[in-house]
DRENNU-893388 format. One record per residue: residue in three letters; z, y, x of N, C-alpha, C in turn. Coordinates in Angstrom, 2 decimals. Atoms other than C-alpha are relative to their C-alpha. Layout:
! DRENNU-893388
R residu     n_Z     n_Y     n_X    ca_Z    ca_Y    ca_X     c_Z     c_Y     c_X
R    ALA       Z       Y       X       Z       Y       X       Z       Y       X
...
! end
This chain:
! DRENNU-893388
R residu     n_Z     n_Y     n_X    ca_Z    ca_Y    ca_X     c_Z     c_Y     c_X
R    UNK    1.21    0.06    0.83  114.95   97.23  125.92   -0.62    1.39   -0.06
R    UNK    0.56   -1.56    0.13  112.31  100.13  126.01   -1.01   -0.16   -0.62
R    UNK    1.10   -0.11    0.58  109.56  101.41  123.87   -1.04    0.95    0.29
R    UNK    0.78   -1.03   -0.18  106.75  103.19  124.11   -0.79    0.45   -1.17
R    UNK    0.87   -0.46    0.86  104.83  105.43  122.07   -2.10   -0.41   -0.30
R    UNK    1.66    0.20   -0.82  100.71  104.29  121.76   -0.55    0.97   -1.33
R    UNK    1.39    0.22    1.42   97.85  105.36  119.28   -0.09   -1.01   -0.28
R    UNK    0.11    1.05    0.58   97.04  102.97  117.31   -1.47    0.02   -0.04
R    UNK    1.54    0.39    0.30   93.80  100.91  117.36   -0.41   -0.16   -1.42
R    UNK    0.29    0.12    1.51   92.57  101.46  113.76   -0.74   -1.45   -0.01
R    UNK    0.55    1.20    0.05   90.36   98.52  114.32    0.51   -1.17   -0.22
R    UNK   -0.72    1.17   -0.09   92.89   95.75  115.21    1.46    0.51   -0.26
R    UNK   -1.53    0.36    0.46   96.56   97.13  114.26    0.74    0.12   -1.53
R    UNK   -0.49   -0.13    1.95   96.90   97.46  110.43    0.72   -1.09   -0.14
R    UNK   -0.82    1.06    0.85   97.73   94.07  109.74    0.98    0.16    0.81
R    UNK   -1.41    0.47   -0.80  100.33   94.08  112.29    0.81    1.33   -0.46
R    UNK   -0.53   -1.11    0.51  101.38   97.63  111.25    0.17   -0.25   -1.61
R    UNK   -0.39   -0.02    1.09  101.23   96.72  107.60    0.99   -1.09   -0.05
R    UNK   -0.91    1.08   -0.04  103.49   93.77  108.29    1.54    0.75   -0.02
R    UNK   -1.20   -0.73   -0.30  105.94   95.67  109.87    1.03    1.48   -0.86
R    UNK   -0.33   -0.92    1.45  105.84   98.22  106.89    0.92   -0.95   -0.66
R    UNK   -0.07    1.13    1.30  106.43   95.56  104.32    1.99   -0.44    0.60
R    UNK   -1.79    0.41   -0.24  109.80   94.12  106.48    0.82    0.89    0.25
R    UNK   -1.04   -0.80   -0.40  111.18   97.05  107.35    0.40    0.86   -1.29
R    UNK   -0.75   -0.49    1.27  111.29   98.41  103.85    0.36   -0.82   -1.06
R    UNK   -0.96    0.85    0.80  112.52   95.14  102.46    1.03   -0.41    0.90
R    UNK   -1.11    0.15   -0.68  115.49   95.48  104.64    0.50    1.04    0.73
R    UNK   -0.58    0.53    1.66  117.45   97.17  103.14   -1.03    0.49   -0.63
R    UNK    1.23   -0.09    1.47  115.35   96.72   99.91   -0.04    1.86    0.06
R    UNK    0.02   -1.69    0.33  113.93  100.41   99.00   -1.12   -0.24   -1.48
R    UNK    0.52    0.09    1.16  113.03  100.11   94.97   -1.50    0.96    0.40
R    UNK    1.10   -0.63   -0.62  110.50  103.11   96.14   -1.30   -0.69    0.06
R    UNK    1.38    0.59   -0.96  108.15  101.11   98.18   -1.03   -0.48   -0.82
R    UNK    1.36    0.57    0.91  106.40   99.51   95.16   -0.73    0.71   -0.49
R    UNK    1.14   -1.38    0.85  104.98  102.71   93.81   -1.25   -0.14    1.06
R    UNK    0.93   -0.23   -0.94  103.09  102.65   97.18   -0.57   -1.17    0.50
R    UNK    1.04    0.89   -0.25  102.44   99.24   98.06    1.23   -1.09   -0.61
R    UNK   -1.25    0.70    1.31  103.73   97.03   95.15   -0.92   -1.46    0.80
R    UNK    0.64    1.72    0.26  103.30   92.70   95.35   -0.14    0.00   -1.33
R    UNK    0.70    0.35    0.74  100.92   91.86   92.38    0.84   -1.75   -0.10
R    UNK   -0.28    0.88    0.33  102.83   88.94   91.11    1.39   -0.82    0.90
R    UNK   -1.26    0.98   -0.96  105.74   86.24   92.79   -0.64   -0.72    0.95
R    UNK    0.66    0.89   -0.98  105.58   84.04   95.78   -0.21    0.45    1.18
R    UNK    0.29   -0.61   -1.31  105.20   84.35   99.53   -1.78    0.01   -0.25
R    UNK    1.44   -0.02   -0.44  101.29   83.94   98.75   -0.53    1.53   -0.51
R    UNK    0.42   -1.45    1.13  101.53   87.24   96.11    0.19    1.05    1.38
R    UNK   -0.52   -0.89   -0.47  103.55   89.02   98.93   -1.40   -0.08    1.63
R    UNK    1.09    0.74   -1.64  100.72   87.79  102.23   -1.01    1.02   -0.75
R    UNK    1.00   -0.33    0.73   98.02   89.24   99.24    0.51    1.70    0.71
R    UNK   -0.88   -1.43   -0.32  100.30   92.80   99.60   -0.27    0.37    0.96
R    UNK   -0.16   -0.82   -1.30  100.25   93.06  103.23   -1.25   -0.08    0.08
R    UNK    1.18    0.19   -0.43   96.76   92.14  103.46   -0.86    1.48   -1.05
R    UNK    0.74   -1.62    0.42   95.32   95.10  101.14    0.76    1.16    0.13
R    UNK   -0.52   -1.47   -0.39   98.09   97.47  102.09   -0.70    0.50    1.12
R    UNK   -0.11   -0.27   -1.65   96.56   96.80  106.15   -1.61    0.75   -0.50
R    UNK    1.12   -0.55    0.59   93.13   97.66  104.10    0.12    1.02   -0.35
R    UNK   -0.87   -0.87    0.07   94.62  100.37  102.69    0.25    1.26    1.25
R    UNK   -0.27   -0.80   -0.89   95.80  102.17  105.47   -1.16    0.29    0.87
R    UNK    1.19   -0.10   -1.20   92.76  101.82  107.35   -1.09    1.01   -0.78
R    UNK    0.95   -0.67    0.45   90.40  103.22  105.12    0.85    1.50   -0.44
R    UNK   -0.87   -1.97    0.10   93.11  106.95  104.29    0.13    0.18    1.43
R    UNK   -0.16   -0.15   -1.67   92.89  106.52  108.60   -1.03    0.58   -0.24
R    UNK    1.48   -0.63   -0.30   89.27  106.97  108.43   -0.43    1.04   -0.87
R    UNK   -0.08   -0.86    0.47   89.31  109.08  105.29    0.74    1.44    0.05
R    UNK   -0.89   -1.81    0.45   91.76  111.93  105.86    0.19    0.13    1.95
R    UNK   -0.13   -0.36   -1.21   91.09  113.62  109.06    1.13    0.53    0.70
R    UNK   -1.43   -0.92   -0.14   94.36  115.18  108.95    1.10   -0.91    0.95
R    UNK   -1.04    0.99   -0.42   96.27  111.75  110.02   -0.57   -0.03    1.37
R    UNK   -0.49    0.64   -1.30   97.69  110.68  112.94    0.93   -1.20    0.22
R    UNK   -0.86    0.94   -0.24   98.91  107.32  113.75    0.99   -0.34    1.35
R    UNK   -0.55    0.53   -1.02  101.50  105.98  116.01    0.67   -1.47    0.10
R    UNK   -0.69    1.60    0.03  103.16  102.57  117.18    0.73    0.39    1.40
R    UNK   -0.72    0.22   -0.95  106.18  101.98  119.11    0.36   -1.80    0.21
R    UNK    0.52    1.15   -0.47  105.61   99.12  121.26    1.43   -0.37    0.58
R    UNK   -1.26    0.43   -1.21  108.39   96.74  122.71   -0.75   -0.42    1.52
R    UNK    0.87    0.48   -1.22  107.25   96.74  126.52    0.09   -1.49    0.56
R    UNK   -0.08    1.36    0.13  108.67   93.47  126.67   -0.43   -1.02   -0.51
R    UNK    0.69    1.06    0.67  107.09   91.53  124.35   -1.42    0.66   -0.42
R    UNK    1.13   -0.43    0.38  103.94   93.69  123.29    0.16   -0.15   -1.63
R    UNK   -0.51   -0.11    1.51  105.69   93.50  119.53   -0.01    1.47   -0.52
R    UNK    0.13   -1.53    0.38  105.02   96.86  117.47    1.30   -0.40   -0.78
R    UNK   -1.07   -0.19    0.57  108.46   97.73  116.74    0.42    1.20   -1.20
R    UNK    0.10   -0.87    1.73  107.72  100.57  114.02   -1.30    0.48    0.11
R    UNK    0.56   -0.55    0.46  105.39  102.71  113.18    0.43    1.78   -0.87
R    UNK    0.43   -1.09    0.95  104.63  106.56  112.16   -1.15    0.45   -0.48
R    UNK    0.98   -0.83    0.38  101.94  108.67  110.41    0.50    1.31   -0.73
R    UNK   -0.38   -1.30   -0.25  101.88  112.16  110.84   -1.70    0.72   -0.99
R    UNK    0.87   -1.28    0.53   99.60  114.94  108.70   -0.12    1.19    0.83
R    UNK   -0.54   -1.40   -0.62   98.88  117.80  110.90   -1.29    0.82   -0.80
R    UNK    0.08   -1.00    0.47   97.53  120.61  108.94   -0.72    1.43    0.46
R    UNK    0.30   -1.43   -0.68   95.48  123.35  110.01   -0.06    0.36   -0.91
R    UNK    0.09   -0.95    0.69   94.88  124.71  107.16    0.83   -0.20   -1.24
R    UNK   -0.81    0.38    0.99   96.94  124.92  103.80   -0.79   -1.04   -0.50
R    UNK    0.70    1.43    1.24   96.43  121.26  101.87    0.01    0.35   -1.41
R    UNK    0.06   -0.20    1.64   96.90  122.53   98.46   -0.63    1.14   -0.11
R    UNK    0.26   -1.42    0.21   95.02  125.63   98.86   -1.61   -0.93   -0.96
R    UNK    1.15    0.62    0.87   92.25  122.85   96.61    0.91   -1.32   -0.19
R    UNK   -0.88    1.10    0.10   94.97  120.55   94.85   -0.86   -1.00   -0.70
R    UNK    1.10    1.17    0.82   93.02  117.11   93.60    1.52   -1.18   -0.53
R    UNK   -0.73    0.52    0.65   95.16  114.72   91.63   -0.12   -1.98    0.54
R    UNK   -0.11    1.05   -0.56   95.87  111.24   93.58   -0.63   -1.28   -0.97
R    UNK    0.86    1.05    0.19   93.48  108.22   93.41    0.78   -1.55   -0.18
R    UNK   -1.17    1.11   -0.53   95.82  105.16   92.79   -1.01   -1.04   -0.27
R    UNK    1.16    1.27    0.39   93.32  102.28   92.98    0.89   -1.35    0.48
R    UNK   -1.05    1.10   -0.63   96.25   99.84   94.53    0.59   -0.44   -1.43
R    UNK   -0.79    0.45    1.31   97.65   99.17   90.60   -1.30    0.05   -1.32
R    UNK    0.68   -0.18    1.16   95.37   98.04   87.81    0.17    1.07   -0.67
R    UNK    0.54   -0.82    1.30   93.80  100.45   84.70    1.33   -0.14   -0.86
R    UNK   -1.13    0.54    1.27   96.74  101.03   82.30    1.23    0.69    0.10
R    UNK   -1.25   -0.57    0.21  100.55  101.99   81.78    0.26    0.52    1.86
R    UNK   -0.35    0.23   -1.05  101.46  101.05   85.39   -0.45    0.96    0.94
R    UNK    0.69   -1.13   -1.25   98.92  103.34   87.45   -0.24    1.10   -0.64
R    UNK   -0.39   -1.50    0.24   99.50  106.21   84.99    1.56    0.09    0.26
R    UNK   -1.35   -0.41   -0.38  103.05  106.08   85.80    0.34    0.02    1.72
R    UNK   -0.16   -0.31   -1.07  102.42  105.93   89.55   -0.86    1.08    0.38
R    UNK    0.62   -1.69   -0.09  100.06  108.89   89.21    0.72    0.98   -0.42
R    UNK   -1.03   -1.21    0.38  102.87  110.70   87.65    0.83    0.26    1.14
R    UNK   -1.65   -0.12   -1.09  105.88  109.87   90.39   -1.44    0.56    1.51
R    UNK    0.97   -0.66   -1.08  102.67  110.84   93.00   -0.02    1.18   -0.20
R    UNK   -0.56   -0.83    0.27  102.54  113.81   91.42    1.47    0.96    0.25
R    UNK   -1.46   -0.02    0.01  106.27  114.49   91.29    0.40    0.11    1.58
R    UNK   -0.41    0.01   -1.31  106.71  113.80   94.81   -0.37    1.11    0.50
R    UNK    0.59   -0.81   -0.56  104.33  116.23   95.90    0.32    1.25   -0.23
R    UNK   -0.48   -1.41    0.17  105.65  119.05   94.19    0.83    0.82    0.25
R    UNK   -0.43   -1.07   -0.69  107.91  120.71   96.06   -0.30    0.21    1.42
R    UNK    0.63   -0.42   -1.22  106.10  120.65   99.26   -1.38    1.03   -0.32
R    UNK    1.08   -0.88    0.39  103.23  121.98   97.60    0.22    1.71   -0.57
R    UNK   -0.52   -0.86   -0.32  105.45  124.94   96.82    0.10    0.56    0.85
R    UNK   -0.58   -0.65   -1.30  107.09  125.50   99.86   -0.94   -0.21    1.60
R    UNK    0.90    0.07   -1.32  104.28  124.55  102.49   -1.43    0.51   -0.24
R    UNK    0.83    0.09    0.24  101.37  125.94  101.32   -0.43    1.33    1.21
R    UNK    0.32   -0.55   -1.44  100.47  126.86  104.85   -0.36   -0.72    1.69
R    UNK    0.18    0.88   -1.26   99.42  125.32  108.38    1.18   -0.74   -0.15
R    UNK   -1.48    0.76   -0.47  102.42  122.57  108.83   -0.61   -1.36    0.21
R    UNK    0.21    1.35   -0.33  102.79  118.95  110.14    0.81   -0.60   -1.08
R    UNK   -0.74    1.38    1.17  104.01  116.03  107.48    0.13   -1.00    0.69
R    UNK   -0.09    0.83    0.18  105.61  113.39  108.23   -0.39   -1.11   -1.40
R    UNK    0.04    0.97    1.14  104.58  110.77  105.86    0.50   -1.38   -0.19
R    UNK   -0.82    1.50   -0.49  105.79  107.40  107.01    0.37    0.16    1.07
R    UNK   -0.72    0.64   -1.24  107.85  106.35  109.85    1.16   -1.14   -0.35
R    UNK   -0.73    1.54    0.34  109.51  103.13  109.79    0.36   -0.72    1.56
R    UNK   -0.36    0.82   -1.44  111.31  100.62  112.24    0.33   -1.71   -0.42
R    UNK   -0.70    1.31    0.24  111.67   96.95  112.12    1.03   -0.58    0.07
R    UNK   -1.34   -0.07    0.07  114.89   95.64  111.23    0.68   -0.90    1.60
R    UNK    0.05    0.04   -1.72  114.64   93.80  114.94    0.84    1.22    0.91
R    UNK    0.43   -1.20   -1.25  114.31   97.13  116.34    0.80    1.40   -0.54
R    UNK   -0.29   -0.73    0.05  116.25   99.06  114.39    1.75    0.67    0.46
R    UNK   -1.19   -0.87   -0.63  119.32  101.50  115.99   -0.02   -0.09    1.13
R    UNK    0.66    0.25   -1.53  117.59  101.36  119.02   -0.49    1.63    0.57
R    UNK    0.52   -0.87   -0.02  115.94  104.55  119.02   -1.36    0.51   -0.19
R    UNK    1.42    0.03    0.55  112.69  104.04  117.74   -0.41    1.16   -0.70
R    UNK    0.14   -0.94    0.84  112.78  106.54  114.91    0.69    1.21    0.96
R    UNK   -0.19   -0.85   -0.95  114.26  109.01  117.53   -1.47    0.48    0.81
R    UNK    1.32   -0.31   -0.80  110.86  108.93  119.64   -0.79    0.48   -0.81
R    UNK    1.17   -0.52    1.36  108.88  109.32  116.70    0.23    1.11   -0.11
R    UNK   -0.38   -1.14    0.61  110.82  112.38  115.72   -0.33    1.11    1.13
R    UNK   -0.21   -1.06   -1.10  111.23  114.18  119.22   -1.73   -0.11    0.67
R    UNK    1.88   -0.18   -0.07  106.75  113.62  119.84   -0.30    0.85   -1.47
R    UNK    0.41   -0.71    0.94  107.03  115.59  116.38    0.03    1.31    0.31
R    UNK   -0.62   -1.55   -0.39  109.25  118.28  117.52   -0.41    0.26    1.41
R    UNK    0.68   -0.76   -1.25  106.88  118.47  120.81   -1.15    0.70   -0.58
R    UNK    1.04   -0.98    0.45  103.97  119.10  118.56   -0.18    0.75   -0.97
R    UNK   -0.61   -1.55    0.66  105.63  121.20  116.36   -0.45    1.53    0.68
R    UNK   -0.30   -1.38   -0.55  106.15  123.94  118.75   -1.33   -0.17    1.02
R    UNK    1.16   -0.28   -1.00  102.78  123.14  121.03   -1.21    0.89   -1.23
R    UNK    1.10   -0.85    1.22  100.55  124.07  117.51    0.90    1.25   -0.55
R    UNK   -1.43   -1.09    0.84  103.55  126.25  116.06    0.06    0.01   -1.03
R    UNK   -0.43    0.33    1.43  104.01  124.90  112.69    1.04   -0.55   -0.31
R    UNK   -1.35    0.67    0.66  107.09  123.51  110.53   -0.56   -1.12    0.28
R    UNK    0.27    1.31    0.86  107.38  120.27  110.30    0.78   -0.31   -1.38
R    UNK   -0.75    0.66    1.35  108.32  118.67  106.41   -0.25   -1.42    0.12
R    UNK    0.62    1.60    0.03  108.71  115.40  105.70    1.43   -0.48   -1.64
R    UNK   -0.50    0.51    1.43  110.24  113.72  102.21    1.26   -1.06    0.56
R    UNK   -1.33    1.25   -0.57  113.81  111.54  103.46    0.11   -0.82   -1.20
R    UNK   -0.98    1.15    0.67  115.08  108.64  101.93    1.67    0.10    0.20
R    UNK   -1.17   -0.03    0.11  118.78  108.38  101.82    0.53   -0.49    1.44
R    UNK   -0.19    1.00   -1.08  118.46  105.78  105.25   -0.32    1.28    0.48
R    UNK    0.63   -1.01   -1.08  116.32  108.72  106.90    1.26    1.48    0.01
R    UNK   -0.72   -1.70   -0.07  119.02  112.14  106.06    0.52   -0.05    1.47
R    UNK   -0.88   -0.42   -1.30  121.28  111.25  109.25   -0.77    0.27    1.28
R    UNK    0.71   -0.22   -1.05  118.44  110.96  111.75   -0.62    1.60    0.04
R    UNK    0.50   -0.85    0.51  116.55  114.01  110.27    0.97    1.07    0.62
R    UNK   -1.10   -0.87   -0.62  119.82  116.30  110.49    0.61    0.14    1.09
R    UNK   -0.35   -0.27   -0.88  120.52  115.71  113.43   -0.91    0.27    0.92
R    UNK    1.76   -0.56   -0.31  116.96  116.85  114.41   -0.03    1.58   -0.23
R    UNK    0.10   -1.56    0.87  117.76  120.52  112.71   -0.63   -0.24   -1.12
R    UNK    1.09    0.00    0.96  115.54  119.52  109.97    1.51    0.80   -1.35
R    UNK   -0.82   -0.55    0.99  116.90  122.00  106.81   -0.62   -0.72   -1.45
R    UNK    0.66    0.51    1.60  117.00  120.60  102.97   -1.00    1.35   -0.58
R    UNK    0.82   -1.34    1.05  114.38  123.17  100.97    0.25   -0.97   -1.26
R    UNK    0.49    0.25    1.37  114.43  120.75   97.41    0.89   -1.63   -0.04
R    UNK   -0.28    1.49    0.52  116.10  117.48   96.12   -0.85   -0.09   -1.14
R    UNK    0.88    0.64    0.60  113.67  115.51   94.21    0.31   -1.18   -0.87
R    UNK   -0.36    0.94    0.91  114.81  113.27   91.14   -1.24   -0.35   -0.26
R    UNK    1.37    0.40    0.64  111.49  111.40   90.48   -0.09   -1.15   -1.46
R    UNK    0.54    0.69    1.11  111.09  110.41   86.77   -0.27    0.18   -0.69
R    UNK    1.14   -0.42    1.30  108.35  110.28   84.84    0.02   -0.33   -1.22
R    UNK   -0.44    0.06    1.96  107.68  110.91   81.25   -0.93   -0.50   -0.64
R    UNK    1.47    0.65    0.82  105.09  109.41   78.97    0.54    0.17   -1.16
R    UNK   -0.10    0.12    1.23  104.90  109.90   75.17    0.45   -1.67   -0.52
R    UNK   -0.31    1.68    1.18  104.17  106.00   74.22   -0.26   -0.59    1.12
R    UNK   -0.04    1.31   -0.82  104.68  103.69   77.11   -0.41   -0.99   -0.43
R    UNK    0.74    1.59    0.43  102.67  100.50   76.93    1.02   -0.70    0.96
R    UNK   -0.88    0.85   -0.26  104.38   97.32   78.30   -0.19    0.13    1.39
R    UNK    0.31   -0.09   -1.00  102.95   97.98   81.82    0.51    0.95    0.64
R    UNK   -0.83   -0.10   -0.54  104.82  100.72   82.29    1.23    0.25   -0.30
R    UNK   -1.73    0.70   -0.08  108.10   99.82   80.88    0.26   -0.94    1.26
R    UNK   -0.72    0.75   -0.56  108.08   97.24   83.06    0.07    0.76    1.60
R    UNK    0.05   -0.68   -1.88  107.20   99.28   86.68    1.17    0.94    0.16
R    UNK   -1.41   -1.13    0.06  109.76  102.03   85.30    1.61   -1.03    0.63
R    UNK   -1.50    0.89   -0.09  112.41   98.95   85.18   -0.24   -0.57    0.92
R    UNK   -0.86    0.04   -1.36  111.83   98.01   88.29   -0.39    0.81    1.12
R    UNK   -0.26   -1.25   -0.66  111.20  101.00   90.34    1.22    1.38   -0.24
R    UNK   -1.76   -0.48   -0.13  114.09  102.68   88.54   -0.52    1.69    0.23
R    UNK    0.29   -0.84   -1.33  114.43  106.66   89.57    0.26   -0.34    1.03
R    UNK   -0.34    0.09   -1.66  114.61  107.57   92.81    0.26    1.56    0.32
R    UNK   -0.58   -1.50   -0.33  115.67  110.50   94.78   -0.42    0.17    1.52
R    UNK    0.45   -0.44   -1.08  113.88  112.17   97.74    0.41    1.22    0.39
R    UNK   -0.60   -1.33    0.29  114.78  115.34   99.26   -1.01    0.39    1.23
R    UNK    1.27   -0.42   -1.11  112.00  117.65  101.12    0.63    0.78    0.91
R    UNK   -0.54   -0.25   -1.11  113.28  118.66  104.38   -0.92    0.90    1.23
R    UNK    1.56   -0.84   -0.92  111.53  121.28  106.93    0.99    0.36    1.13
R    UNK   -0.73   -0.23   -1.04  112.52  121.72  110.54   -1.24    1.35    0.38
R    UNK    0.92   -0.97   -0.82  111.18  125.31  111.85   -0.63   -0.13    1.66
R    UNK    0.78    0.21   -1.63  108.82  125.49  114.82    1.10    0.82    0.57
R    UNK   -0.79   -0.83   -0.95  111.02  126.28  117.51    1.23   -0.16   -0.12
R    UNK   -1.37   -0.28    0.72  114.08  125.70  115.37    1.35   -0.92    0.52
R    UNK   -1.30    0.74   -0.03  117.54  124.27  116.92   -0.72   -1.18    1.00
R    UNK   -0.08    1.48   -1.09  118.23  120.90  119.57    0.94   -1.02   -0.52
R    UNK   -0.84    1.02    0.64  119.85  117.92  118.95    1.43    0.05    0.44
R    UNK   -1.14   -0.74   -0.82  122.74  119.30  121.37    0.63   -1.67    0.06
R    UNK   -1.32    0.79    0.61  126.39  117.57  120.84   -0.10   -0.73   -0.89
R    UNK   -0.32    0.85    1.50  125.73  116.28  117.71   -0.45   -1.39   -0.08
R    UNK    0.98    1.39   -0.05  123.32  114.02  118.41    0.46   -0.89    0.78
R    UNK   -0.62    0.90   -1.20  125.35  112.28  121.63    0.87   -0.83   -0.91
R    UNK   -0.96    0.40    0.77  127.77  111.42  118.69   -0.59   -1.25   -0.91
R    UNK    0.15    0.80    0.69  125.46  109.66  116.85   -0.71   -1.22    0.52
R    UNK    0.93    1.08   -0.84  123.79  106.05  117.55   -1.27    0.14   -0.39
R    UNK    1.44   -0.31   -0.05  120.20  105.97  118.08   -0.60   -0.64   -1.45
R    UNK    0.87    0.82    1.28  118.03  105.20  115.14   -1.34   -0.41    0.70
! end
């Protein structure tokens, strides 16, 4: 089985890219994911609603933030997009004019001030430690199909080519699933990230997003331009 790397047609691959979001981070479940693209209610029709304004969603921060870069890894065999990344590349520092995140994906109320907080929260130790040209990872994902294949491998090693062709770090925020691929990339920890927010008087909207998003724990990770190979270490491990 082989994949290839493409661009992505902003026009026609969202929904199929937001699909492939949606299953690959409900398997295994990642409490996370709802801060960013929550289902509005029960039911396969609530969850169809989800993928369909997340694929909206993504399309319009494509066309809005010049900074992104999409990718899709294709199965050549079937023409199936087997993951997905999006990459930030950075010419100039992003926080050198910090603006405070737009959450229009979660009704007025408890709920979307408590995902403007953990947005917040997230951001703050990159905004520390990168406040300079660098590339972001921001998503990369693999379908549970497709995953330990080496999908998330390609993604990583087209990072660490254009790492060192512009000559910037790359950072990118891990999940607990992502540390082993990452490290064995060189990528170094700079920050562990406990994300939970505080509010004086919680309304019922977000008690309830707190209880089920839960904390969480991210940790911001930066591989230097130029920095280290996957050598030995990596032969040891199986492909992600």
């Amino acid at each position: 089985m082989t994949f290839e790397l493409q661009d992505i047609d902003p026009e026609v691959d969202f929904p199929a890219l937001a699909r492939c979001l949606f299953e690959s981070y409900e398997d295994p479940p990642q409490k996370f994911f709802h801060v960013f693209f929550p289902i509005h209610g029960t039911g396969a029709e609530a969850r169809e609603e989800a993928i369909i304004e997340a694929a909206e969603r993504l399309k319009l921060w494509r066309i809005n933030d010049p900074t992104s870069y999409w990718q899709k890894a294709v199965d050549t065999a079937t023409e199936r997009i087997a993951g997905g990344a999006l990459w930030n590349i950075y010419e100039e520092n992003p926080f050198a004019n910090p603006q405070s995140p737009e959450v229009t994906w979660f009704p007025p109320g408890g709920s979307r001030t408590f995902v403007e907080k953990v947005l917040e929260n997230h951001a703050r130790p990159r905004s520390k430690a990168a406040q300079k040209p660098h590339i972001y990872l921001f998503i990369i994902f693999t379908h549970p199909n497709y995953q330990r294949r080496g999908v998330g491998q390609q993604f990583i090693d087209w990072g660490i080519k254009k790492s060192n062709e512009v000559g910037v770090d790359i950072y990118l925020d891990s999940t607990p699933y992502g540390r082993p691929l990452y490290e064995v990339n060189s990528f170094e920890y700079v920050e562990e990230n406990v994300n939970i927010p505080v509010t004086e008087n919680p309304d019922e909207a977000w008690k309830e997003i707190e209880e089920k998003v839960g904390p969480f724990t991210f940790w911001l990770m930066r591989r230097p331009v130029n920095g280290g190979h996957r050598g030995d270490l990596a032969q040891r491990h199986e492909p992600v």
